[in-house]
GUTINU-49640 format. One record per atom (N, C-alpha, C): z negated, x, y; residue in one letter; atom name; residue number from 1. Coordinates in nm, 2 decimals. Example, Ala and Ser with C-alpha at 12.3 -4.5 7.8 and 13.67 -1.06 7.14 Angstrom:
<sites>
<site <-0.78 1.32 -0.57> A N 1>;
<site <-0.78 1.23 -0.45> A CA 1>;
<site <-0.78 1.32 -0.33> A C 1>;
<site <-0.71 1.28 -0.22> S N 2>;
<site <-0.71 1.37 -0.11> S CA 2>;
<site <-0.79 1.29 0.00> S C 2>;
</sites>
This chain:
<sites>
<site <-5.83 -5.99 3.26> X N 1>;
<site <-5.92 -5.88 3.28> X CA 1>;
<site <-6.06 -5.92 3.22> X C 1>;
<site <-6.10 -6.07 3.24> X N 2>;
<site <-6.22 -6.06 3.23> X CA 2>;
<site <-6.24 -6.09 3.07> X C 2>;
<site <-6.15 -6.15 3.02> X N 3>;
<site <-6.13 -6.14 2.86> X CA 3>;
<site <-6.15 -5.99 2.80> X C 3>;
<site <-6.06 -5.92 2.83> X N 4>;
<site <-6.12 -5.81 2.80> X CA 4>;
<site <-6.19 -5.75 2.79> X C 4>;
<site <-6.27 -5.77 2.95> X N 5>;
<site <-6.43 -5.71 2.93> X CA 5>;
<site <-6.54 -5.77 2.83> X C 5>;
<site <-6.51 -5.87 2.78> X N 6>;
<site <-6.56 -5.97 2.76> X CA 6>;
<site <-6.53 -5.98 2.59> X C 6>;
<site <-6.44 -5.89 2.53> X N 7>;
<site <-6.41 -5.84 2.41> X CA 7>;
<site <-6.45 -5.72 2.41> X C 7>;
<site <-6.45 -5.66 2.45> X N 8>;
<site <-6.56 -5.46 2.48> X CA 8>;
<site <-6.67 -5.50 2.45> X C 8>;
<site <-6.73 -5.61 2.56> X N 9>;
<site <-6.90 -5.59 2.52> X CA 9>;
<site <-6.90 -5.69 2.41> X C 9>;
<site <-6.87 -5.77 2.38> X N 10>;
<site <-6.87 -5.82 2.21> X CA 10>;
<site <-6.89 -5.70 2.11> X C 10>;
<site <-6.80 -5.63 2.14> X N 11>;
<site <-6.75 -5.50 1.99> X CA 11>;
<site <-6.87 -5.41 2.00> X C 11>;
<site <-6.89 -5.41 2.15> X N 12>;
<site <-6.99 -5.29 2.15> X CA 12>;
<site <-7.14 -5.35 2.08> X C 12>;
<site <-7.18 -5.51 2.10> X N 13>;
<site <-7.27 -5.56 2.05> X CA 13>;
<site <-7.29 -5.53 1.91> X C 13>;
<site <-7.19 -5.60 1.86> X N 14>;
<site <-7.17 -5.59 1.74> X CA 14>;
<site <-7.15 -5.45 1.66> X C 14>;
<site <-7.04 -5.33 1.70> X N 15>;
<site <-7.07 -5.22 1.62> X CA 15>;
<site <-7.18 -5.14 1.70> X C 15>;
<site <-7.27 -5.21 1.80> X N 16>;
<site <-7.40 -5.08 1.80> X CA 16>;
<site <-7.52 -5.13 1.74> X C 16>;
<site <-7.46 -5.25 1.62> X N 17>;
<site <-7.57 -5.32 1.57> X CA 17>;
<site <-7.68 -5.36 1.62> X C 17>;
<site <-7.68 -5.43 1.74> X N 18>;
<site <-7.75 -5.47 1.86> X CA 18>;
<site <-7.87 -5.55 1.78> X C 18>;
<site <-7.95 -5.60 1.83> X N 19>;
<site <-8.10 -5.68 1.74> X CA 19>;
<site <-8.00 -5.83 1.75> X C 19>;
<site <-8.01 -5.91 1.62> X N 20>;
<site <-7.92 -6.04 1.62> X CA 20>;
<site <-7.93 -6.15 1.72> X C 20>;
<site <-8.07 -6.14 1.80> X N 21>;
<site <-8.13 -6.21 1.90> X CA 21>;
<site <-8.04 -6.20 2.00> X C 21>;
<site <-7.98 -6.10 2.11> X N 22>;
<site <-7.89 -6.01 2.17> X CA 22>;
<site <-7.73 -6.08 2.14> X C 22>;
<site <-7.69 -6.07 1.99> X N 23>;
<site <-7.57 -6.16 1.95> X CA 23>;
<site <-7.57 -6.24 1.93> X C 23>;
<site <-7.65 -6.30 1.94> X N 24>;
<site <-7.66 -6.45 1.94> X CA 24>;
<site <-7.64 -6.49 2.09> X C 24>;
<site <-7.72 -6.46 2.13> X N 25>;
<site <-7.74 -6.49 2.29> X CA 25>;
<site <-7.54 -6.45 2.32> X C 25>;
<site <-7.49 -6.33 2.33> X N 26>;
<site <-7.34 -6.32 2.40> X CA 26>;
<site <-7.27 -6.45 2.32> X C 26>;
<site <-7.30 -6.48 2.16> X N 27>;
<site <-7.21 -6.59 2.13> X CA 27>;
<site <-7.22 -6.73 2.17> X C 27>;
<site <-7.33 -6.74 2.22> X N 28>;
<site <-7.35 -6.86 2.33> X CA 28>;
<site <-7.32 -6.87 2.45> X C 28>;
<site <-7.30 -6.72 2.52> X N 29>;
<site <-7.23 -6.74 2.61> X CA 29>;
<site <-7.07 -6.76 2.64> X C 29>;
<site <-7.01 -6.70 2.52> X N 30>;
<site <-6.90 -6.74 2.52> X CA 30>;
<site <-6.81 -6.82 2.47> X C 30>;
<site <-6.93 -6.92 2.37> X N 31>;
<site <-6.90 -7.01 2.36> X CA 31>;
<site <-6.91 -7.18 2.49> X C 31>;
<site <-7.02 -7.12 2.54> X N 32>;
<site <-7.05 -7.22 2.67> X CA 32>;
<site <-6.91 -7.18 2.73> X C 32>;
<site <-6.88 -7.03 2.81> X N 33>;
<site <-6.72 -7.04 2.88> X CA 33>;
<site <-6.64 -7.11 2.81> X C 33>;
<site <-6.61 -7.16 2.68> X N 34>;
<site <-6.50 -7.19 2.63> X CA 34>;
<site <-6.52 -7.32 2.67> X C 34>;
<site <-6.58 -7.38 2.56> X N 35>;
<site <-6.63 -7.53 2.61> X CA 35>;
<site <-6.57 -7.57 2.76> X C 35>;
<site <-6.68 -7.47 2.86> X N 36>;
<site <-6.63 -7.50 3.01> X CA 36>;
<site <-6.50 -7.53 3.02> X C 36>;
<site <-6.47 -7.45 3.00> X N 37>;
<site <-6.29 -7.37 3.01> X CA 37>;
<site <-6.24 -7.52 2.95> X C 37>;
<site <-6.27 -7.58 2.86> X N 38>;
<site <-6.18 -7.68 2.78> X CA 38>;
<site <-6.16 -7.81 2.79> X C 38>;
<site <-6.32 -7.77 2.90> X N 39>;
<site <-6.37 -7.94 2.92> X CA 39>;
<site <-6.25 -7.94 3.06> X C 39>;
<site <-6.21 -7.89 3.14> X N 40>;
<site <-6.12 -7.89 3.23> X CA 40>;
<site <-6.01 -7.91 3.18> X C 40>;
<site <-5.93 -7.86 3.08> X N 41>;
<site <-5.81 -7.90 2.99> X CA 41>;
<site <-5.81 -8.01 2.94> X C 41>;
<site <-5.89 -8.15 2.97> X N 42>;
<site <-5.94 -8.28 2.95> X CA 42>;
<site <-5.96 -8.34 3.07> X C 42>;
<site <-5.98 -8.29 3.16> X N 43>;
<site <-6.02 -8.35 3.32> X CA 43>;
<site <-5.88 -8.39 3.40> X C 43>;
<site <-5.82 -8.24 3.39> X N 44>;
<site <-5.68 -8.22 3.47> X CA 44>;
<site <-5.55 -8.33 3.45> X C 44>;
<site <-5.50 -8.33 3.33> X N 45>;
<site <-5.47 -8.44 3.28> X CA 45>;
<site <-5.51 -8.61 3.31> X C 45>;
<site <-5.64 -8.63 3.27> X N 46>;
<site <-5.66 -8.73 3.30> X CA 46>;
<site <-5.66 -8.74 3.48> X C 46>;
<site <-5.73 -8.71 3.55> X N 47>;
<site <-5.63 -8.70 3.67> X CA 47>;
<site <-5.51 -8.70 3.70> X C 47>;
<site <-5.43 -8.66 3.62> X N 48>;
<site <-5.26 -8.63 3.66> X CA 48>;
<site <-5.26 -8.82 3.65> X C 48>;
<site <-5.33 -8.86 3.52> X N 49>;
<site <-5.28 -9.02 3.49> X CA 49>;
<site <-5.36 -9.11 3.58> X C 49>;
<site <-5.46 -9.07 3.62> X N 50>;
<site <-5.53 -9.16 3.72> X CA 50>;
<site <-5.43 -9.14 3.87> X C 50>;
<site <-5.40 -9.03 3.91> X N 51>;
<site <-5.27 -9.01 4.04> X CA 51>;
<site <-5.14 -9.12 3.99> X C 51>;
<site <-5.09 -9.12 3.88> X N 52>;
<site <-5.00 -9.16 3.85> X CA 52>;
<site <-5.04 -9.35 3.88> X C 52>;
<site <-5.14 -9.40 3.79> X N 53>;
<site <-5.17 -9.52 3.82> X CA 53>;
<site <-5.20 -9.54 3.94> X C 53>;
<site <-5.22 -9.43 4.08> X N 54>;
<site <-5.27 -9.49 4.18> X CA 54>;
<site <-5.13 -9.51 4.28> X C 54>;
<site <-5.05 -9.41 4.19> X N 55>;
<site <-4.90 -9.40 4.28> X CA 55>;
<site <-4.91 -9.29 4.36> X C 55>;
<site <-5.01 -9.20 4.36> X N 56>;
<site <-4.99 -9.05 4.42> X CA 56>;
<site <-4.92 -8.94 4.38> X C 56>;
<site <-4.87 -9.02 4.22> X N 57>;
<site <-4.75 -8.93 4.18> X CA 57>;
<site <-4.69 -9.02 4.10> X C 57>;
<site <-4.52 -8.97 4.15> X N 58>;
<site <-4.45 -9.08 4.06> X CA 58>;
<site <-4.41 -9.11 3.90> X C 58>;
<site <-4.43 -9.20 3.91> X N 59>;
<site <-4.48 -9.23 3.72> X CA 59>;
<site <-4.36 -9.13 3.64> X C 59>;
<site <-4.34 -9.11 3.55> X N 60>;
<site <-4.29 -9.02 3.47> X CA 60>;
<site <-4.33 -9.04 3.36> X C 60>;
<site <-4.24 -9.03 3.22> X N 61>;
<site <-4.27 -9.11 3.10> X CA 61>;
<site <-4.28 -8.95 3.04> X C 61>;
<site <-4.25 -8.86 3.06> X N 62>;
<site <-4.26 -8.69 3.03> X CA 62>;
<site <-4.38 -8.64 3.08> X C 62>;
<site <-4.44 -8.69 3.23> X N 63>;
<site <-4.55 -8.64 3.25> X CA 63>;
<site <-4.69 -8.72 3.17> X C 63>;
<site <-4.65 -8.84 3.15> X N 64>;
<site <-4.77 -8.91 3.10> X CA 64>;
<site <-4.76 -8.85 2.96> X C 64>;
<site <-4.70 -8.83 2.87> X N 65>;
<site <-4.66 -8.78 2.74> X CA 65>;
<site <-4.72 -8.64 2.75> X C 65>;
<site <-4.70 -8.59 2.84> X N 66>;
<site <-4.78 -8.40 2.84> X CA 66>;
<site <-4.92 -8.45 2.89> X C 66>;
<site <-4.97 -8.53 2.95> X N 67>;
<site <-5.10 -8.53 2.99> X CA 67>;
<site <-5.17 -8.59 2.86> X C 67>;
<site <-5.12 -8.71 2.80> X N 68>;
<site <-5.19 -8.78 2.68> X CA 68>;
<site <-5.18 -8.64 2.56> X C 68>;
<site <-5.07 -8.55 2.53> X N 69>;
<site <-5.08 -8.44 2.46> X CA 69>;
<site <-5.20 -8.33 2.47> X C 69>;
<site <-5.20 -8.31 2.63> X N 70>;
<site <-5.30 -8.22 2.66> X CA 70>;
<site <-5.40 -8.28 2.63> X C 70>;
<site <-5.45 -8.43 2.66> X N 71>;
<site <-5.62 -8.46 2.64> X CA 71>;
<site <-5.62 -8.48 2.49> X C 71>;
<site <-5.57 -8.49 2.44> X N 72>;
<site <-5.55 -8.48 2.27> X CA 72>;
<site <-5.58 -8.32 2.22> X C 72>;
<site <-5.51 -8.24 2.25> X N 73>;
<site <-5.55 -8.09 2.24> X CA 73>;
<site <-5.62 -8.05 2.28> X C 73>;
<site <-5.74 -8.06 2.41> X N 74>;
<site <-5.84 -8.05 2.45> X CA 74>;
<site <-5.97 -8.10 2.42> X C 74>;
<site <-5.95 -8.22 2.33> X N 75>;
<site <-6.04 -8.32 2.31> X CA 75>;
<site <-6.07 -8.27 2.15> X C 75>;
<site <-5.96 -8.21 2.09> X N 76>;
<site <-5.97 -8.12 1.93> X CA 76>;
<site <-6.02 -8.02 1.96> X C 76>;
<site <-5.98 -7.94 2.03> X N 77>;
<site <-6.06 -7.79 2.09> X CA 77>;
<site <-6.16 -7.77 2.13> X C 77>;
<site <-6.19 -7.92 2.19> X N 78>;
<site <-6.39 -7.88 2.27> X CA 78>;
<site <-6.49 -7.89 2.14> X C 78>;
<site <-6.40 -7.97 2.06> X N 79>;
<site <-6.52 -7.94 1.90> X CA 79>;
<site <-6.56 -7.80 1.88> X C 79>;
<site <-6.46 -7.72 1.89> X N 80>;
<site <-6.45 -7.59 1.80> X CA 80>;
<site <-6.61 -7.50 1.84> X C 80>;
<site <-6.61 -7.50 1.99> X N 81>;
<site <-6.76 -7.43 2.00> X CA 81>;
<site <-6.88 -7.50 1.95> X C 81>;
<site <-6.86 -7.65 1.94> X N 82>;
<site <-7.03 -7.66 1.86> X CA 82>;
<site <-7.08 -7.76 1.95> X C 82>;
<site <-7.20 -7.82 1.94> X N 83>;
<site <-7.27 -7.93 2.00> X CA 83>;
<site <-7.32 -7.89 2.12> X C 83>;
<site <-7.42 -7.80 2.12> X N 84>;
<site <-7.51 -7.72 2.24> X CA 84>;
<site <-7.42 -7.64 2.36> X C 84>;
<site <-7.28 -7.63 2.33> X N 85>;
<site <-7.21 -7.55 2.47> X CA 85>;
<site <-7.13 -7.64 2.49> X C 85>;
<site <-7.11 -7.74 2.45> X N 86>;
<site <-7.05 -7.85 2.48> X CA 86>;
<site <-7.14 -7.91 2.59> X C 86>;
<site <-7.25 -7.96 2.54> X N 87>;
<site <-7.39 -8.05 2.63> X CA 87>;
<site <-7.42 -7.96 2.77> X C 87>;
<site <-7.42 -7.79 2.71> X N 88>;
<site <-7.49 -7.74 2.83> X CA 88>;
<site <-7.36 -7.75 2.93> X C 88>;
<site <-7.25 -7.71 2.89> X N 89>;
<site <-7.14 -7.67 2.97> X CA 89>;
<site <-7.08 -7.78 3.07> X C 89>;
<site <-7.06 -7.91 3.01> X N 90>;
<site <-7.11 -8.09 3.08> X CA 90>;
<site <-7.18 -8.05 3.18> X C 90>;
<site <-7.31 -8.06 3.11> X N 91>;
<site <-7.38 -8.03 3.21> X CA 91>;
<site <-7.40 -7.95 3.37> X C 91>;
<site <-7.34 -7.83 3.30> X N 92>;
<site <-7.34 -7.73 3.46> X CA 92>;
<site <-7.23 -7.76 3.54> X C 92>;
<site <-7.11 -7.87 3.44> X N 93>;
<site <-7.01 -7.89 3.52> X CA 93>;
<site <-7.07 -7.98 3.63> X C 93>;
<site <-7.12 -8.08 3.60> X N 94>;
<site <-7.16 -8.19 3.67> X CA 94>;
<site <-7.25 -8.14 3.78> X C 94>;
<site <-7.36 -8.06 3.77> X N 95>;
<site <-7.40 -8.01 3.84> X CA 95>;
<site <-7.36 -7.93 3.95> X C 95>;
<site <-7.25 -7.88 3.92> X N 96>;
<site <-7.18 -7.79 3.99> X CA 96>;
<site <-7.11 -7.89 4.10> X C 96>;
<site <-7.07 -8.03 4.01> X N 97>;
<site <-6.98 -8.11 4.11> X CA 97>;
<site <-7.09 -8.15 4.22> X C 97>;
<site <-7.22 -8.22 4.17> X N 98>;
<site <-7.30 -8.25 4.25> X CA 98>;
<site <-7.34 -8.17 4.37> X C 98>;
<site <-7.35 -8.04 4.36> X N 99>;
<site <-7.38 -7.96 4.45> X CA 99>;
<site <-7.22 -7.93 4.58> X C 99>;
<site <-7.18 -7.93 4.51> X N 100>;
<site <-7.03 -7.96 4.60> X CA 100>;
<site <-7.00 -8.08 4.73> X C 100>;
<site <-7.09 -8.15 4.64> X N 101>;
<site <-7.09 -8.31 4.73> X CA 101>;
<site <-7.22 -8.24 4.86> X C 101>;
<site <-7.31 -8.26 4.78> X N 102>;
<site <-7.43 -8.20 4.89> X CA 102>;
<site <-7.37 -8.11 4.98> X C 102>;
<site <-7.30 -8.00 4.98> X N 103>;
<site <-7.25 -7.91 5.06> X CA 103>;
<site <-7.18 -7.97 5.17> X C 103>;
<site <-7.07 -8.03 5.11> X N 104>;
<site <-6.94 -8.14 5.13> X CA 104>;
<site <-7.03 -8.18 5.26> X C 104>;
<site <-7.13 -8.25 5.24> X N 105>;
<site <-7.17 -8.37 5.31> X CA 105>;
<site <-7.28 -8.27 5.41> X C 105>;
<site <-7.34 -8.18 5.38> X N 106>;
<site <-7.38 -8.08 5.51> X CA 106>;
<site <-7.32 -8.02 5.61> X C 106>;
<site <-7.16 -8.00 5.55> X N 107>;
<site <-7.06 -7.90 5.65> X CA 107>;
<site <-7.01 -8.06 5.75> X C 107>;
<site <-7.00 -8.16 5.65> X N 108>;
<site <-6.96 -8.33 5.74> X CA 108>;
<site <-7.05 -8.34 5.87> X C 108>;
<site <-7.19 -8.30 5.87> X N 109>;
<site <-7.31 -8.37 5.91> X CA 109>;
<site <-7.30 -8.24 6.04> X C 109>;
<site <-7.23 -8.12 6.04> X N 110>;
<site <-7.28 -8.01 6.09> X CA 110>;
<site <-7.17 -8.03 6.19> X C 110>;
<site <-7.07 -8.10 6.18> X N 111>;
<site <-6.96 -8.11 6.26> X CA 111>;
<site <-7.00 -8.20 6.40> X C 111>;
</sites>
């Protein structure tokens, strides 16, 4: 659904010949989601193999082979948006985790 909306207001930018400032700006933004979006298709995985070395999931020569696939495919893909939605999108990930922890550790403190 939200792809969609999210292809509407592209088309509408673009065929209501919006000022290029305006399209520039939505192609950044959907370039930063992607990135986002990709840099987790690199995280997941490597998780699956850090579970695996810890023994929280049992080793599997098919699971490690789709996870080393995926970070390979994910790691080609995060090029495609560019340098700057890469760095920003890192970034808010991290941030996001940090604030998680902070939370984490207020709902801990509140108990």
């Amino acid at each position: 659904m939200f792809s969609a909306l999210g292809c509407r207001i592209g088309w509408v930018l673009l065929a209501g010949e919006c000022p290029a400032a305006i399209t520039g700006i939505f192609t950044f933004i959907v370039q930063l989601a992607t990135a986002t979006a990709l840099l987790l298709y690199v995280l997941a995985p490597l998780a699956a193999l850090r579970f695996m070395a810890n023994g929280l999931v049992p080793r599997s020569a098919g699971l490690s082979a789709a996870a080393v696939g995926a970070i390979q495919f994910g790691a080609v893909a995060i090029l495609g948006p560019g340098g700057p939605p890469i760095v920003w999108g890192t970034a808010l990930v991290l941030a996001g985790w940090q604030l998680y922890r902070v939370v984490k550790r207020h709902e801990a403190l509140a108990r």
